[in-house]
C-alpha positions, 0 to 999 in steps of 0.5 A, a space after each residue: 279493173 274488176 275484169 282485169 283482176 278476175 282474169 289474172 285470179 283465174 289464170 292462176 288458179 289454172 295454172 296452179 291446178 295443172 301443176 298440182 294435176 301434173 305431179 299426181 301421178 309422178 311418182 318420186 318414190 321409185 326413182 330412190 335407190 337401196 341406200 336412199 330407201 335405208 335412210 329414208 326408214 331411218 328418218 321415218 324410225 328415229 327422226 320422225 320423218 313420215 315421207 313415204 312410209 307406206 311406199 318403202 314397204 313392200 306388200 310381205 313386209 315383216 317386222 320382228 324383234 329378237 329381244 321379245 319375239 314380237 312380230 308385225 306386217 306392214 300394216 301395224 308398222 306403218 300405223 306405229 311410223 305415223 304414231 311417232 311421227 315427229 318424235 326424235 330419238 337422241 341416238 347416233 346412226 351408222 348405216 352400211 349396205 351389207 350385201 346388194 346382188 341384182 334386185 336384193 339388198 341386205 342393209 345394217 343400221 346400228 343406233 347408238 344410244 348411249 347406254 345401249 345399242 339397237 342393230 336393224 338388219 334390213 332385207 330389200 327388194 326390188 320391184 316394178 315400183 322401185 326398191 321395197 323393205 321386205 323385212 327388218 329384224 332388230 337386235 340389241 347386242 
C-alpha cells in the first residue's frame, strides 16, 4: 500500500513539473494585440492589477506628465506600478485607439474622476516581442 501511495505521489509530481516546465517559455504577452495592451496598462494604473507590468513597456519607455514636467524611464514606472499594486482608484475609463498604422498605435485613455479628469495619450510599438508602450503622456484638461 505504502509502495502504491509513493508511485502515485511521484507521478504527480511529475507531471505537475512538466506542466510548470512546458509554460516556462510560453510566452502569452506577445500574442496581446494595441488594444489588449492599452487595457492591460489600465489595469495596471487605475486597478492595481500587476500582469505583465514589465512586458508591456518597451526598453525607450518614456513617462511624462504635462501638469509638473515630470519625466520617467521604464524602470522608476514599472517600480511606481508595483508600489500601488492592489490600489484602486474610484474613476470611470474611456479607452479609444486614436490611430493604428503598421507597427504604430496611438491610444487616449481619458479617467474620470469626478471632480477632475487625467487624459493619457499612449504611443505603441510593435516589435518581435509583441506590441510595447513606448510612450504615455498625461494631460488634465
Amino acid at each position: 500500500m505504502k509502495r502504491n501511495i509513493k508511485t502515485i505521489a511521484v507521478a504527480v509530481i511529475t507531471l505537475v513539473s512538466t506542466v510548470f516546465y512546458a509554460h516556462a517559455d510560453s510566452k502569452p504577452y506577445k500574442e496581446l494585440n494595441s488594444k489588449e495592451v492599452v487595457m492591460n496598462y489600465v489595469g495596471a494604473s487605475l486597478l492595481g492589477s500587476s500582469e505583465y507590468t514589465k512586458e508591456m513597456f518597451a526598453d525607450n519607455f518614456e513617462y511624462s506628465n504635462s501638469a509638473n514636467n515630470d519625466k520617467f524611464g521604464k524602470k522608476e514606472y514599472v517600480n511606481y506600478l508595483k508600489s500601488v499594486k492592489d490600489l484602486k482608484y474610484n474613476s470611470t475609463q474611456t479607452i479609444e485607439i486614436l490611430d493604428q498604422v503598421g507597427s504604430t498605435s496611438i491610444s487616449k485613455v481619458t479617467m474620470d474622476f469626478g471632480t477632475f479628469k487625467r487624459v493619457d495619450y499612449i504611443t505603441l510599438i510593435q516589435s518581435a516581442e509583441g506590441w510595447k508602450i513606448n510612450k504615455v503622456v498625461t494631460t488634465y484638461p
